[in-house]
TORKE-853933 format. One line per field, with one value per residue: x, y, z of N, C-alpha, C in turn; residue in one letter. Coordinates in pm, whole numbers, plus 50000, padded with zeros to 5 digits. Layout:
# residues N
n.x = c(X:...)
n.y = c(Y:...)
n.z = c(Z:...)
ca.x = c(X:...)
ca.y = c(Y:...)
ca.z = c(Z:...)
c.x = c(X:...)
c.y = c(Y:...)
c.z = c(Z:...)
residu = c(A:...)
This chain:
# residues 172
n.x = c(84231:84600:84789:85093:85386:85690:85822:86157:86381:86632:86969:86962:86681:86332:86252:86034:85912:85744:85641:85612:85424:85438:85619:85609:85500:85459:85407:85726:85868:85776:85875:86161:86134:86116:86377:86557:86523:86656:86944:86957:86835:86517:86181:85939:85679:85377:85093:84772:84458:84213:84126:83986:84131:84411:84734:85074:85315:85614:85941:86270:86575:86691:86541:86188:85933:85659:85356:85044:84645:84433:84159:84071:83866:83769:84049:84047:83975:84124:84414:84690:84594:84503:84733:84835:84640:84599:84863:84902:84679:84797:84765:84949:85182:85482:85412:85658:85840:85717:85780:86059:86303:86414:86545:86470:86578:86450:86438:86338:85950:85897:85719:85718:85776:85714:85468:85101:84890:84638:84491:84222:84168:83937:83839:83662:83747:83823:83607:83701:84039:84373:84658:84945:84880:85073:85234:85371:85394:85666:85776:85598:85371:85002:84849:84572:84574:84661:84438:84219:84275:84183:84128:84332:84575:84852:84899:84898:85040:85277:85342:85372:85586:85755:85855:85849:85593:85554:85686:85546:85261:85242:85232:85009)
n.y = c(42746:42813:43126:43208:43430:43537:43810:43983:44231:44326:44423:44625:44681:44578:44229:44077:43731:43450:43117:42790:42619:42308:42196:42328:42247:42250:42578:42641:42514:42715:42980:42889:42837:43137:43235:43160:43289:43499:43643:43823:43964:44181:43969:43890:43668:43610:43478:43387:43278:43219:43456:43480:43512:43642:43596:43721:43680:43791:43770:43859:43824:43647:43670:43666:43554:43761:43747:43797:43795:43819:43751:43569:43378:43270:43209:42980:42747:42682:42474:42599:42827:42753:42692:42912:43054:42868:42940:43221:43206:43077:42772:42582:42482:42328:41985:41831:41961:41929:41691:41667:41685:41906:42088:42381:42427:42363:42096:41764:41701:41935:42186:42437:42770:42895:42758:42786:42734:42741:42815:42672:42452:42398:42669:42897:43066:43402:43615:43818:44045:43898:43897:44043:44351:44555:44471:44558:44864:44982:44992:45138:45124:45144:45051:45065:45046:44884:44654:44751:44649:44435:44198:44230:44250:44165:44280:44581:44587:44577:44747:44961:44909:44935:44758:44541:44365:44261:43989:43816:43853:43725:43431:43437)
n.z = c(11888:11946:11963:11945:12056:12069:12212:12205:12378:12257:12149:11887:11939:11974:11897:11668:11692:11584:11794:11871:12083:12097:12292:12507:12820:13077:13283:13368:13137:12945:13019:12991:12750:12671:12855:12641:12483:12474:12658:12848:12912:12847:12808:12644:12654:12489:12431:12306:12269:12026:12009:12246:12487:12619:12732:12949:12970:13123:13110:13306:13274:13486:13656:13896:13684:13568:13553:13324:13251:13005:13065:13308:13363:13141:12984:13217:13108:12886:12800:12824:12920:13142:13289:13300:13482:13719:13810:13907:14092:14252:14271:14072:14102:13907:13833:13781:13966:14222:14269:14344:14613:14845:14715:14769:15008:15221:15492:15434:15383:15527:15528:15222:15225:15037:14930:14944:15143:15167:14952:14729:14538:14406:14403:14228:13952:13904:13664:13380:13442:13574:13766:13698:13664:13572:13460:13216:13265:13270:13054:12875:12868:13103:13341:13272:12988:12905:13026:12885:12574:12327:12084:11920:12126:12104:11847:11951:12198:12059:11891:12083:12199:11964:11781:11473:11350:11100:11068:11212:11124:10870:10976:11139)
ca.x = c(84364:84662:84852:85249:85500:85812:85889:86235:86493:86744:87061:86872:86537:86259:86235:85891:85914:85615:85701:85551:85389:85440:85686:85562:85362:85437:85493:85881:85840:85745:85958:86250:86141:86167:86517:86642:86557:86747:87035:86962:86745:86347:86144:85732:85591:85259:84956:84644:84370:84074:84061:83878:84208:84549:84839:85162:85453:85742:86091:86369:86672:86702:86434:86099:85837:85520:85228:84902:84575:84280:84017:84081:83744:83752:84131:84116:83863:84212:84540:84797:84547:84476:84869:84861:84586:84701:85006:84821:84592:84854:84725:85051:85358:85480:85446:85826:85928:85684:85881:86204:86324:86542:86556:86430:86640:86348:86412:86242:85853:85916:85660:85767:85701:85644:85335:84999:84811:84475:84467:84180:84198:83825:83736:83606:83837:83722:83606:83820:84177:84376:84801:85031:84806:85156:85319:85442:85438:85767:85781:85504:85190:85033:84746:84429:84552:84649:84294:84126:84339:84102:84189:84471:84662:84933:84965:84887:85156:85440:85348:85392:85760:85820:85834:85768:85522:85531:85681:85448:85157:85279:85214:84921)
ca.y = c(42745:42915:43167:43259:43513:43576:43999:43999:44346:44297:44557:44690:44731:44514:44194:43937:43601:43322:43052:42690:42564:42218:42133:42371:42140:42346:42738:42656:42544:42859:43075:42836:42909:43269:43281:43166:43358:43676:43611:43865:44109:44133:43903:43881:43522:43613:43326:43405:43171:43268:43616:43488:43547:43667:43611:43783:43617:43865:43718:43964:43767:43495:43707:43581:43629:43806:43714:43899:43733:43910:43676:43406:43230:43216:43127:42878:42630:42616:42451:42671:42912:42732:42696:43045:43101:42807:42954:43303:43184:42998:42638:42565:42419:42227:41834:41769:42013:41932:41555:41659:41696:42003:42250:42531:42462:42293:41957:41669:41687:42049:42308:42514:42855:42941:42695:42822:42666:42835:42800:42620:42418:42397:42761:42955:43170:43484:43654:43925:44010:43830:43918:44165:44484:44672:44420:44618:44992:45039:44969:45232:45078:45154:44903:45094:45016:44714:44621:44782:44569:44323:44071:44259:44272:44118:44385:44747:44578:44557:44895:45022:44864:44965:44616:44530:44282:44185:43823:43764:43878:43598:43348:43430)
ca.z = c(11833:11996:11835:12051:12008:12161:12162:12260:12403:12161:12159:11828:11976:12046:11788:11723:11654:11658:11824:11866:12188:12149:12387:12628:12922:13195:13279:13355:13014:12889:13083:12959:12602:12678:12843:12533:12317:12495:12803:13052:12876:12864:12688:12674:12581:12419:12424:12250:12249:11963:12046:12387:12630:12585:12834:12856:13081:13151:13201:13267:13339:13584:13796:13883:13563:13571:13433:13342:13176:13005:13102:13400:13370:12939:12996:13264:13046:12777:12857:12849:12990:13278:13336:13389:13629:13865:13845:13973:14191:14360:14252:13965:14119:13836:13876:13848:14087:14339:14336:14438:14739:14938:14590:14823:15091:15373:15548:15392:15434:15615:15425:15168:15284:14956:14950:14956:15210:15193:14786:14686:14410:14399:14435:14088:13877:13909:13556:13416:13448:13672:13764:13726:13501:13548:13358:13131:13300:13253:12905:12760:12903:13176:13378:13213:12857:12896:13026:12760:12512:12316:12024:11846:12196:12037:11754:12012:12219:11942:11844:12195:12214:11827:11722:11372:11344:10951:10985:11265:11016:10788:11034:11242)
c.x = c(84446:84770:84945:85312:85595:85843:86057:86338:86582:86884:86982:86768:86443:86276:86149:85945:85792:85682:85578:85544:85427:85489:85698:85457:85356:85487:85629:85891:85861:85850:86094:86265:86177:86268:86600:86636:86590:86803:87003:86860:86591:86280:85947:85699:85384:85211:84852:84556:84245:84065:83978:83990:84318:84633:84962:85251:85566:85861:86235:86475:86637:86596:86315:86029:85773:85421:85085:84802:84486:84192:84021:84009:83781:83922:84215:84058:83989:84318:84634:84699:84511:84618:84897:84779:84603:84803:84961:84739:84648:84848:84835:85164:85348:85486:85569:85851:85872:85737:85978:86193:86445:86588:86557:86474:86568:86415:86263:86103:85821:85782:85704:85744:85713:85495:85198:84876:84670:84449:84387:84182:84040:83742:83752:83705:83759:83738:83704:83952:84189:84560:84801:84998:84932:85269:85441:85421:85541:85827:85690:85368:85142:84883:84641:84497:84544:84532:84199:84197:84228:84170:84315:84601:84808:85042:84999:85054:85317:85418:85391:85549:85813:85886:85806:85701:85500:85599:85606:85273:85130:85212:85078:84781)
c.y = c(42853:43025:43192:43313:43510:43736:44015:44151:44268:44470:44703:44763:44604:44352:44061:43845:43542:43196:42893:42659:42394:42080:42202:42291:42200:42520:42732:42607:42677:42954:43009:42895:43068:43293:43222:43231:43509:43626:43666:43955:44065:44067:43889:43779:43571:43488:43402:43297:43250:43373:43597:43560:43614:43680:43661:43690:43724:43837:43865:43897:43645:43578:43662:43678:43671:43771:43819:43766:43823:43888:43523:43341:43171:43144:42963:42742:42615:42591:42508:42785:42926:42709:42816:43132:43061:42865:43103:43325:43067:42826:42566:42560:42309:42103:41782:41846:41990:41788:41563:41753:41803:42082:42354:42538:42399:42147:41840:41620:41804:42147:42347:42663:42940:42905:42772:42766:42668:42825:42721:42549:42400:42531:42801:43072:43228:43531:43785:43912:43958:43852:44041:44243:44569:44651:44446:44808:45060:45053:45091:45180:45073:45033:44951:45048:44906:44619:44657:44699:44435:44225:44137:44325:44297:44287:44543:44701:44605:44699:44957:45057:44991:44864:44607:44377:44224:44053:43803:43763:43738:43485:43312:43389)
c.z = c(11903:11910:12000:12004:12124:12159:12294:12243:12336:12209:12018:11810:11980:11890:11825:11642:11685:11694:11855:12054:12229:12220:12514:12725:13018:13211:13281:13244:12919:12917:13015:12800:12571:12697:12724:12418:12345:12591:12871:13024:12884:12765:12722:12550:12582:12380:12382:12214:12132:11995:12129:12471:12560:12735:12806:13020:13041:13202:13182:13357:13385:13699:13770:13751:13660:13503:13411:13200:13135:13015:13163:13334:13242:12947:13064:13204:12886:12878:12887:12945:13170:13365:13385:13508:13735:13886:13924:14101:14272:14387:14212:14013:14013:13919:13897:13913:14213:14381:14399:14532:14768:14803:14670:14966:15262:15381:15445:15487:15537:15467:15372:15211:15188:14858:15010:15054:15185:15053:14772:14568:14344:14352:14233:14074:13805:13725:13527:13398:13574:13675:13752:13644:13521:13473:13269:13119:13213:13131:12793:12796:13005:13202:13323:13044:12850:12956:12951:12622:12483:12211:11969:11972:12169:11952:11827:12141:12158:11913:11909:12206:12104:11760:11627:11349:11206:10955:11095:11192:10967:10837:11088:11135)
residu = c(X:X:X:X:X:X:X:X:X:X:X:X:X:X:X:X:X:X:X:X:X:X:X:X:X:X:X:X:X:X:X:X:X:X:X:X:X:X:X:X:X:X:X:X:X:X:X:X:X:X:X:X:X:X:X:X:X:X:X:X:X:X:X:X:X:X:X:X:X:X:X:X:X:X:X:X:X:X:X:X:X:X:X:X:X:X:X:X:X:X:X:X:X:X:X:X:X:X:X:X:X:X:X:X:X:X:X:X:X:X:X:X:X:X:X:X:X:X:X:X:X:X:X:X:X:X:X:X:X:X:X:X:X:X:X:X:X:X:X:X:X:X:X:X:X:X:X:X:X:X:X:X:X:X:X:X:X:X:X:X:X:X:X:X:X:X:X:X:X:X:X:X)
């Protein structure tokens, strides 16, 4: 079972919401769900699978996310989990964007030369973390905590911010 939050920069200070997955199918998905629920400011889409994984996606603005996982292998054997290691390990161009044509500016049937050539789609996702451990540096956390971070990620995160976590309680 997955549990999701949204922890959005507010002008106030940081504020959680849970949020529903199930019209998320792909990471631009996700990331979509996030820029709305703040315009330009920072937002961290929280995934938790069973207290096996936890992912954190970082949108700040219209700039690219970040992602971080706390356990490729245990995450890439769930769905959303495995959305975020392809997307890591360079596998995860969504399906509708890899249909259309001249988005990124190449000639039709020209490489992307943000295409991965060398990406296996075969090879083994390694155990462990996997992305960006600085994630959230700049925020109050630095890459050793946030790898020591086990099932109540979620909650040592919100604390970090200064987040209050009581209607996410409710929910989870």
């Amino acid at each position: 079972m997955y549990f999701a939050a949204l922890l959005a920069r507010t002008a106030e200070g940081w504020e959680a919401s849970d949020t529903e997955l199930d019209d998320v199918e792909t990471l631009t998905d996700l990331i979509e769900l996030a820029r709305e629920a703040s315009d330009d400011d920072t937002v961290l889409a929280f995934v938790e699978h069973e207290d096996a994984w936890f992912g954190v996606v970082r949108v700040d603005g219209e700039e690219d996310p970040h992602i971080y996982v706390s356990d490729a292998a245990a995450a890439a054997r769930t769905s959303y989990g495995q959305m975020l290691t392809d997307e890591l390990l360079g596998r995860g161009a969504d399906e509708d964007l890899d249909s259309l044509v001249d988005l990124d500016g190449t000639e039709d049937g020209e490489p992307d030369a943000n295409d991965d050539e060398d990406a296996d789609p075969d090879a083994p996702v390694p155990a462990g973390p996997l992305g960006d451990a600085d994630i959230l540096a700049d925020l109050g956390m630095d890459e050793k905590e946030l790898k020591a971070l086990d099932g109540d990620a979620l909650e040592s995160i919100a604390d970090m911010l200064g987040c209050s976590m009581e209607g996410l309680e409710a929910v989870r």
